[in-house]
C-alpha positions as CSV (number, residue, x, y, z in Angstrom):
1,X,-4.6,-14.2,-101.0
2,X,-2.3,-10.8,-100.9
3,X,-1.6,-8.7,-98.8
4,X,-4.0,-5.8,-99.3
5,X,-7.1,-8.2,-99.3
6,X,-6.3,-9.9,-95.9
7,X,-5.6,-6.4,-94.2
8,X,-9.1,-5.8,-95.3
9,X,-10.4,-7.8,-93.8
10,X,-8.8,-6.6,-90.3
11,X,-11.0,-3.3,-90.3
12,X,-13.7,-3.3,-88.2
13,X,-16.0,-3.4,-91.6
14,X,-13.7,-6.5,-92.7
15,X,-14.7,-8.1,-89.0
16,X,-18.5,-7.3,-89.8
17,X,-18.4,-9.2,-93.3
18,X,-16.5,-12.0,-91.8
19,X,-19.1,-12.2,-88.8
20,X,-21.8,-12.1,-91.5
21,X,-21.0,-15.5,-93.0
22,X,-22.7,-18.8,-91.9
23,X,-19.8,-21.4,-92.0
24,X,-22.3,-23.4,-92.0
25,X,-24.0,-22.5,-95.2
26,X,-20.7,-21.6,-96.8
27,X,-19.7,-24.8,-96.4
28,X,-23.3,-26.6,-98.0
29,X,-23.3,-24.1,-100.7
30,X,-20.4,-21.7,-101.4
31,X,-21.5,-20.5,-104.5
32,X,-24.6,-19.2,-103.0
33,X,-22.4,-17.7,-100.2
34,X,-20.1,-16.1,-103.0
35,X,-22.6,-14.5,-105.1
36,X,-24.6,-13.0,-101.4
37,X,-21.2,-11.5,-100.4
38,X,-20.9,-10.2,-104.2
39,X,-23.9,-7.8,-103.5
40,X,-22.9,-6.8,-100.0
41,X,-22.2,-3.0,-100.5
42,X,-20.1,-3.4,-97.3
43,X,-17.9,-5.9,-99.2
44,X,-16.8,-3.2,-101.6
45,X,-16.0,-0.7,-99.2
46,X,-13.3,-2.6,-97.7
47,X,-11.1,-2.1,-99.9
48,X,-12.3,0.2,-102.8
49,X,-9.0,-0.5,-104.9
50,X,-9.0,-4.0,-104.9
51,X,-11.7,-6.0,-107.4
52,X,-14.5,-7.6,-105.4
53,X,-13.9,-10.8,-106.6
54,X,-10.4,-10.5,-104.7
55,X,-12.3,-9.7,-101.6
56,X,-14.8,-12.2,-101.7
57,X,-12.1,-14.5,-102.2
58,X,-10.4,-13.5,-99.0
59,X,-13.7,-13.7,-97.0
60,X,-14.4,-17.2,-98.2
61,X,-11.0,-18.4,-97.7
62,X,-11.3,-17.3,-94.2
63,X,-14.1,-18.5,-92.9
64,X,-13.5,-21.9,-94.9
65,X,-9.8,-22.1,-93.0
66,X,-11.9,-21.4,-89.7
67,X,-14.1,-23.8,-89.9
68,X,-11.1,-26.3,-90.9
69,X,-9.1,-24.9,-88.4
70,X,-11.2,-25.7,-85.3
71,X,-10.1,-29.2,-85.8
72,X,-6.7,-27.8,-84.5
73,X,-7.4,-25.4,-82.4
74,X,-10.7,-25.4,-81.0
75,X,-12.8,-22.9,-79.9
76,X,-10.2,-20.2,-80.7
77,X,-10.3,-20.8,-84.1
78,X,-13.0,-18.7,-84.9
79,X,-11.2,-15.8,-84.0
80,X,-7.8,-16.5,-85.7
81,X,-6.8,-15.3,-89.3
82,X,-5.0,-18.4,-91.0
83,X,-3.5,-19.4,-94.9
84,X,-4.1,-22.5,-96.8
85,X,-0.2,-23.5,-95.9
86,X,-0.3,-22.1,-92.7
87,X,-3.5,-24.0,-91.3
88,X,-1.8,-27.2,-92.7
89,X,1.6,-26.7,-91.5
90,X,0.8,-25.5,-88.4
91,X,1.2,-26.6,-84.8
92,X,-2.0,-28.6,-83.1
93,X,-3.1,-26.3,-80.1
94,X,-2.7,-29.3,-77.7
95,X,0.9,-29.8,-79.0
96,X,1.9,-26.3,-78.7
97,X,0.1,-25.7,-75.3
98,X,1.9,-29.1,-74.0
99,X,5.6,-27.8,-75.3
100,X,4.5,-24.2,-73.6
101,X,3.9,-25.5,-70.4
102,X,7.3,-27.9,-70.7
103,X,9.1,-24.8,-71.8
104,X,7.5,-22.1,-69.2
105,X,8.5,-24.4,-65.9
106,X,12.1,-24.5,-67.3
107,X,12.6,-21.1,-68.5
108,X,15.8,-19.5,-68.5
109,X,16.3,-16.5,-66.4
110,X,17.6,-14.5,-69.1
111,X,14.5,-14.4,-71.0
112,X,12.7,-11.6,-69.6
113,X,13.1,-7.8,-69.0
114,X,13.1,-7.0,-72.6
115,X,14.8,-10.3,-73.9
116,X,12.3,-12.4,-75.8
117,X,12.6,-15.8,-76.7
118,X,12.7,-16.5,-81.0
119,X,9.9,-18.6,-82.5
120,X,12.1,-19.0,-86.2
121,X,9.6,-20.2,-89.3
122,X,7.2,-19.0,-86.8
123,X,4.2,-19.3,-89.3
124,X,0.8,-18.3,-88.7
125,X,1.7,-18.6,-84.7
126,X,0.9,-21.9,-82.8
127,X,3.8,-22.1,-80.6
128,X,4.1,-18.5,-80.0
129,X,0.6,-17.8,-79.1
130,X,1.2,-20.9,-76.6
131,X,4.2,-19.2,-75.3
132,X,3.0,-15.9,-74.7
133,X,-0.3,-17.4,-73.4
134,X,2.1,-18.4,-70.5
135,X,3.8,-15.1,-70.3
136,X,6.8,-15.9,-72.1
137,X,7.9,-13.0,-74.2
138,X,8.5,-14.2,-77.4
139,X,9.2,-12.6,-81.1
140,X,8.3,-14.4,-84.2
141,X,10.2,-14.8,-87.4
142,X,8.7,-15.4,-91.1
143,X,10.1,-14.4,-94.2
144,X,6.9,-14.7,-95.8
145,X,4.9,-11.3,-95.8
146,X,1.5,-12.4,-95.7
147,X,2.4,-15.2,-93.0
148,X,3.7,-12.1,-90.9
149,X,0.3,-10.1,-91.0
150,X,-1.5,-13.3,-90.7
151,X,0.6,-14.5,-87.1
152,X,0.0,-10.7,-85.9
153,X,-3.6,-10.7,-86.7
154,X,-3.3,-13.9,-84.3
155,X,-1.4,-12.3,-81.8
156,X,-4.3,-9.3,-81.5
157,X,-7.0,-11.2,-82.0
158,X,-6.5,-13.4,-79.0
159,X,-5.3,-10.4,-76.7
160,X,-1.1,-11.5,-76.4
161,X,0.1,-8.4,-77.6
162,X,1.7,-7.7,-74.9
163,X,3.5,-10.8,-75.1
164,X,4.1,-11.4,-78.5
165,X,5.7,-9.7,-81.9
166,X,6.6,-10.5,-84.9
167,X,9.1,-9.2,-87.9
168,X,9.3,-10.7,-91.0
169,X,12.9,-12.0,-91.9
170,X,15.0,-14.2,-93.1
171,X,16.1,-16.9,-90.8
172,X,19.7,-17.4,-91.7
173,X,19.9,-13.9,-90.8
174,X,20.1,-15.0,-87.2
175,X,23.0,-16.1,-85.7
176,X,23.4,-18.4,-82.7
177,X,23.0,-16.5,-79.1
178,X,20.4,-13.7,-81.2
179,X,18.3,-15.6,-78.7
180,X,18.3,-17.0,-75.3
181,X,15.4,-19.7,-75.9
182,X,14.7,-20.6,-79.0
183,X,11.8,-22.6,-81.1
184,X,12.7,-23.3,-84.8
185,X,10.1,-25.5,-86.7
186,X,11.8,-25.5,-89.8
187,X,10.0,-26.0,-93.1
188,X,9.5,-29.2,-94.3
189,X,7.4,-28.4,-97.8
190,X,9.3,-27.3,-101.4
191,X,7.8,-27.0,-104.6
192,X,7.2,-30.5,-104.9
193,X,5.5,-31.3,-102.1
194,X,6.5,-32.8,-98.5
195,X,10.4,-32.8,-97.7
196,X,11.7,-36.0,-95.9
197,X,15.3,-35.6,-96.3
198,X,16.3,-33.2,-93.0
199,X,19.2,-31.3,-95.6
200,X,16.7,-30.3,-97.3
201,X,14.4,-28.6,-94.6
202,X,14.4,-24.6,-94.6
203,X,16.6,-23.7,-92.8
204,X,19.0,-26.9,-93.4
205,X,19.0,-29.3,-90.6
206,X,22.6,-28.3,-89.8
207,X,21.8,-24.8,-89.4
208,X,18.8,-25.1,-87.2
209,X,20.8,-27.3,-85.0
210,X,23.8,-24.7,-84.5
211,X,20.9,-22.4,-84.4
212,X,19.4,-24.0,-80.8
213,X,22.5,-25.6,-79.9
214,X,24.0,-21.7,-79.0
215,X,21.0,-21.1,-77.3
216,X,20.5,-21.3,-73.4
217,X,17.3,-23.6,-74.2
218,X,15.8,-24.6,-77.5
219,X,13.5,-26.9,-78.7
220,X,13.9,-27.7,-82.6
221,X,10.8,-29.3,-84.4
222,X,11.0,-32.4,-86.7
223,X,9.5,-34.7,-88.6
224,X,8.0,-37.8,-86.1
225,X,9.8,-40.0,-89.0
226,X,13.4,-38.2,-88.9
227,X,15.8,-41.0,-88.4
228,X,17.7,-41.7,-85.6
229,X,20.9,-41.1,-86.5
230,X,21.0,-37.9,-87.6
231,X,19.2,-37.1,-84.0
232,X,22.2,-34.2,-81.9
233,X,23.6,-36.0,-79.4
234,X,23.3,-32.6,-77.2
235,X,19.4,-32.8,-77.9
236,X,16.9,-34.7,-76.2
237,X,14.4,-36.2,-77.8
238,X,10.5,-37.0,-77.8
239,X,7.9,-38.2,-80.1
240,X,4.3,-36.9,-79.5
241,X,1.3,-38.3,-80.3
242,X,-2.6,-37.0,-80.0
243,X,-4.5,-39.8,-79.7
244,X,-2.9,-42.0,-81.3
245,X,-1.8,-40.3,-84.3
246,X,1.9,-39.2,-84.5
247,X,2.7,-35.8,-84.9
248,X,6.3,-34.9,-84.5
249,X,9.4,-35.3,-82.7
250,X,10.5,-32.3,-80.0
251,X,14.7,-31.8,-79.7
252,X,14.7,-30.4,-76.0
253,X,18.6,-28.9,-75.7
254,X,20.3,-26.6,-73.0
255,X,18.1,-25.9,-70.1
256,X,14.9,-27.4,-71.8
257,X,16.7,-31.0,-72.1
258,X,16.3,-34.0,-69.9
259,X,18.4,-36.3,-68.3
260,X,17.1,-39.4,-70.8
261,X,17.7,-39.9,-74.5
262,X,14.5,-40.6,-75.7
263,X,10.5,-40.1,-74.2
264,X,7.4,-41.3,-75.7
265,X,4.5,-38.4,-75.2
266,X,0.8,-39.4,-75.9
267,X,-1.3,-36.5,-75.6
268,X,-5.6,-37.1,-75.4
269,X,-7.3,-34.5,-76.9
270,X,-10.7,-36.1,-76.1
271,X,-9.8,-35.6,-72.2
272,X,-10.0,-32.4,-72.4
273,X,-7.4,-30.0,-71.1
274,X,-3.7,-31.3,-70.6
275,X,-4.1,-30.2,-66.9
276,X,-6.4,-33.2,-66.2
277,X,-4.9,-36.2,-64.9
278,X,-5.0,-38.8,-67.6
279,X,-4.5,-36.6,-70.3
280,X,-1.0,-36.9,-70.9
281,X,1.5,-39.7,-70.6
282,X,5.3,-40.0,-70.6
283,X,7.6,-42.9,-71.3
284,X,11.3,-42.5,-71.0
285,X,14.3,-44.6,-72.0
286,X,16.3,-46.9,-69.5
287,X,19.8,-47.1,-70.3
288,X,20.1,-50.2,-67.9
289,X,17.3,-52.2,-69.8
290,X,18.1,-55.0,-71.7
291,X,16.3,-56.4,-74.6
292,X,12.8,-57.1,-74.1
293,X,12.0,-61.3,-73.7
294,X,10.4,-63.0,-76.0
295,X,7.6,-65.4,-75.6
296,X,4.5,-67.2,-76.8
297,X,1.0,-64.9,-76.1
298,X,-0.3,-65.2,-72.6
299,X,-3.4,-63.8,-71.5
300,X,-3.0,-59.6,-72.5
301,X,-1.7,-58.5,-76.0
302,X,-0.3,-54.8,-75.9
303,X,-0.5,-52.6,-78.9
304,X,1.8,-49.5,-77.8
305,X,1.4,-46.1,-79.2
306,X,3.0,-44.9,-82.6
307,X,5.3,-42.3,-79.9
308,X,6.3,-45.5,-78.0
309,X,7.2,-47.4,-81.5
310,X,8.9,-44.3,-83.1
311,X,10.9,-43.6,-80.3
312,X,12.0,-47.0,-80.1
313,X,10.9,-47.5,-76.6
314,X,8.7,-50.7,-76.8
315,X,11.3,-52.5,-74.6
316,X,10.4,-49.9,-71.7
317,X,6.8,-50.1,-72.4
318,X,6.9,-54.5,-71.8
319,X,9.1,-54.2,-68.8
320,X,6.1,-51.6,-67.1
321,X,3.6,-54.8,-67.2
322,X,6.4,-58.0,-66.9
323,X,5.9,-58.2,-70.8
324,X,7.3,-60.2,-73.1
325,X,7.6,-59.3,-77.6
326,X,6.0,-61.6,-79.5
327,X,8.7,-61.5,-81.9
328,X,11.4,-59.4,-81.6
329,X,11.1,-57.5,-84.7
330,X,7.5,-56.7,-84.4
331,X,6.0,-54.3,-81.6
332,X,3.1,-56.3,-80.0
333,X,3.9,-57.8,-76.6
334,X,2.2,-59.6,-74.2
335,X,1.6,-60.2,-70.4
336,X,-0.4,-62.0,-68.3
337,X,-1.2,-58.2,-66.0
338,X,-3.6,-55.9,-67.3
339,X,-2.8,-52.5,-66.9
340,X,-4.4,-49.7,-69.0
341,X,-2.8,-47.1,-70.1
342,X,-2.6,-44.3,-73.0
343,X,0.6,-45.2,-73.5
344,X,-1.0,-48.2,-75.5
345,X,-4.1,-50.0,-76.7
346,X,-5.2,-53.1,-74.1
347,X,-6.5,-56.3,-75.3
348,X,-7.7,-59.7,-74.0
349,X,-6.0,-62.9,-76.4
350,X,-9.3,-65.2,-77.0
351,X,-7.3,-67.5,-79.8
352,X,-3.8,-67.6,-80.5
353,X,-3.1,-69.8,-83.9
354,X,-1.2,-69.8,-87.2
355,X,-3.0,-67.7,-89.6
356,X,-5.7,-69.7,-91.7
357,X,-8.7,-68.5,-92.9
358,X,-11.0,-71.2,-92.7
359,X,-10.6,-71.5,-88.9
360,X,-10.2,-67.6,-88.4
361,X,-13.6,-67.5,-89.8
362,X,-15.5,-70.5,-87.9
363,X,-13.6,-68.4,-84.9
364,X,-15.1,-65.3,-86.0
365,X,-18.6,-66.8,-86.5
366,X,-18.2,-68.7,-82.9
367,X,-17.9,-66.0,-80.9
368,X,-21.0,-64.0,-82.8
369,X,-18.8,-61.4,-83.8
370,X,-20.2,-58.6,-86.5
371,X,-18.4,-55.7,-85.7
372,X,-14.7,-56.8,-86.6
373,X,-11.6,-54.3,-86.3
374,X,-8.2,-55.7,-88.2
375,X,-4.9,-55.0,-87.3
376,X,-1.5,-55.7,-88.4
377,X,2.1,-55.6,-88.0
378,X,4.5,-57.3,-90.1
379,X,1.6,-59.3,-91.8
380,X,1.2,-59.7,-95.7
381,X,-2.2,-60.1,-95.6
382,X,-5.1,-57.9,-97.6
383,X,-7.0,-56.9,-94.6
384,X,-9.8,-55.6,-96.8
385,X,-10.1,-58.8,-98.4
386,X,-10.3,-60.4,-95.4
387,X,-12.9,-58.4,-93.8
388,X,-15.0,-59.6,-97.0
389,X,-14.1,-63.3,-96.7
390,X,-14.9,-63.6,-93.4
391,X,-18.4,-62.7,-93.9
392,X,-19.2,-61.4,-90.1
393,X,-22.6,-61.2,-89.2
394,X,-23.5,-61.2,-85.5
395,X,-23.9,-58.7,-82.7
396,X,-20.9,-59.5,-80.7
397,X,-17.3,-56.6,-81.6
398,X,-14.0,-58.2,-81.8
399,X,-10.4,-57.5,-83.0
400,X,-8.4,-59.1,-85.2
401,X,-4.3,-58.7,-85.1
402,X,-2.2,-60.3,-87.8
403,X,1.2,-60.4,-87.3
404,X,4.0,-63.0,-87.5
405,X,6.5,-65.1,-85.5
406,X,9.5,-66.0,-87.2
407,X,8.3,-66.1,-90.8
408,X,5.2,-67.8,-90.0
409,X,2.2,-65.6,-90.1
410,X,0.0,-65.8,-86.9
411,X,-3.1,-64.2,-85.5
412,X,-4.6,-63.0,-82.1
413,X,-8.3,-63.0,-81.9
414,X,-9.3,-60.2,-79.3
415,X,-11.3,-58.7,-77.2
416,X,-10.7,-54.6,-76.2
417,X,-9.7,-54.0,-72.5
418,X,-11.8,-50.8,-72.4
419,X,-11.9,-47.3,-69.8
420,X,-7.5,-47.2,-69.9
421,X,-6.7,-44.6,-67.8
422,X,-3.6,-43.6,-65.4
423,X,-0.2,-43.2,-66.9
């Protein structure tokens, strides 16, 4: 999509098309929607220099992205303007509106009275739309033009003008102290797909990190799988999670940073908003802990969240209930308290054995089990082929975790703890 075809679509006849389509039927039959919109007169007065078929490609792209899009960002989505790349790349609403709210309670004074806080690689406008929605004056930066008029669509389409700009340009145009907060989600996509190795992000790692280390505040977006070492040791850090699925790591520095290392975030979108209780939970490193024990399974097996794994925090997370790692290379532990939490999945041990199918199966076939879910950490074993070889038939659910002890393979026949709530 260029330029000229997405400003089209920004008219108030461009609005009208876009309101026209049924997602809905666009999505069960596009051709049908294509060839409709083909023979819409209003279609070709948008734009009466540009080739229909480029317009209806812009309209169909739209409200495809829209539909797609609500997935991140809810209700609002149907009233945002997004790109292929941008939609994919971009920010989950809850994310942004949790890093927002983080950012708006420690806001520097500076930022303010006609200084606005830098959103750099600002794309199609997650965080900045979160910012401003908070009143944080805030000026995007993209170098690509299309991105530019996409995020600005954004800003005026959900009413944060007065909050929000953005300028396209280059980010190593900027120099440390441009800005007194500053976001920077660098880009972590080249030509050849998805870019793991933080040298190679856009801008460099080393440059975004001078970037928000001369800032009063700054948060600096990365990959959830960056590796520890190359982790500032001005930032710090935090892995977030939406239930249960990783989604990045957060470098808090300057007046946005906390006293501890390292915090596990889990986030539950199916809460509802982040202001009810329950909804998010925090784990933070303790400096003092030791090691977590290890011992044999008692009566609770703990399955923390990918934030608490990531962020290497599974020690913290045992010591909450009196826990105890099954193995200390593996991140299952165990306790004889129950205590629900989102901060990990809660189950009740029924068997605890050496793996072997034959008696996993009359185990399986005991307890009347039909619905089985299979887990695994450290375990070898096809967990597809052994959802068929156990042949489970009855009405009863269970769970199923393979892991290992030593180098001997064990598992933990389960039952779900269920209703965890509370931090």
């Amino acid at each position: 999509m260029r330029v000229p075809a997405f400003s089209a679509l920004l008219t108030d006849a461009g609005r009208e098309v876009l309101a026209g389509v049924d997602p809905e039927a666009a999505a069960r039959d596009p051709l049908t929607a294509a060839s409709r919109l083909r023979q819409d007169p209003k279609l070709a007065a948008l734009d009466p220099d540009l080739p229909v078929s480029e317009l209806v490609n812009a309209v169909m792209t739209q409200v495809g992205l829209r539909a797609r899009g609500r997935a991140k960002f809810g209700e609002n989505a149907g009233r945002m303007f997004f790109t292929p790349n941008g939609l994919e790349q971009s920010t989950r609403r809850t994310v942004a509106e949790y890093r927002a709210e983080r950012t708006a309670r420690s806001l520097p004074a500076s930022v303010g009275g006609g200084a606005a806080s830098g959103d750099l690689c600002c794309g199609i406008g997650a965080d900045l739309l979160a910012l401003a929605a908070r009143g944080v004056p805030v000026e995007g930066v993209d170098a690509d033009p299309l991105t530019v008029a996409v995020a600005r669509a954004n800003i005026g389409a959900l009413g944060l003008a007065g909050h929000a700009r953005v300028r396209e340009g280059d980010v190593n145009g900027v120099a440390p102290g441009d800005y007194p907060l500053l976001f920077c989600d660098p880009a972590r996509r080249g030509g050849r797909g998805r870019v793991f190795d933080p040298a190679a992000y856009s801008p460099p790692w080393d440059v975004a990190t001078r970037l928000a280390e001369g800032a009063e505040a700054a948060c600096l977006k990365a990959a959830p799988g960056i590796p520890h070492e190359v982790l500032p040791e001005a930032a710090s850090a935090e892995w977030i999670s939406v239930d249960g699925e990783l989604k990045e790591t957060a470098l808090w520095f300057g007046a946005l940073a906390r006293g501890s290392g390292r915090r596990a975030t889990v986030l539950h979108e199916r809460s509802g908003l982040l202001a009810r209780e329950g909804s998010v939970a925090h784990l933070d490193a303790d400096p003092d802990l030791g090691p977590a024990p290890v011992a044999a399974a008692r009566r609770y097996l703990y399955d923390p969240d990918p934030a608490v794994v990531r962020s290497h925090l599974v020690a913290e997370a045992a010591a909450r209930v009196d826990g105890a790692l099954l193995d200390e290379r593996i991140a299952y532990f165990t306790s004889d308290r129950a205590e629900p939490s989102p901060l990990w999945r809660l189950l009740e041990v029924v068997e605890f054995a050496p793996f072997s199918l034959k008696r996993l199966r009359s185990s399986v076939r005991a307890h009347r089990a039909g619905t089985v879910t299979i887990k695994k950490r450290g375990s070898a074993v096809d967990t597809e082929k052994l959802r068929r070889d156990l042949r489970a038939s009855g009405p009863e659910s269970v769970t199923i975790v393979l892991t290992r002890i030593g180098e001997r393979p064990f598992y933990l026949l389960c039952r779900e703890v269920t209703e965890p709530s509370g931090n």
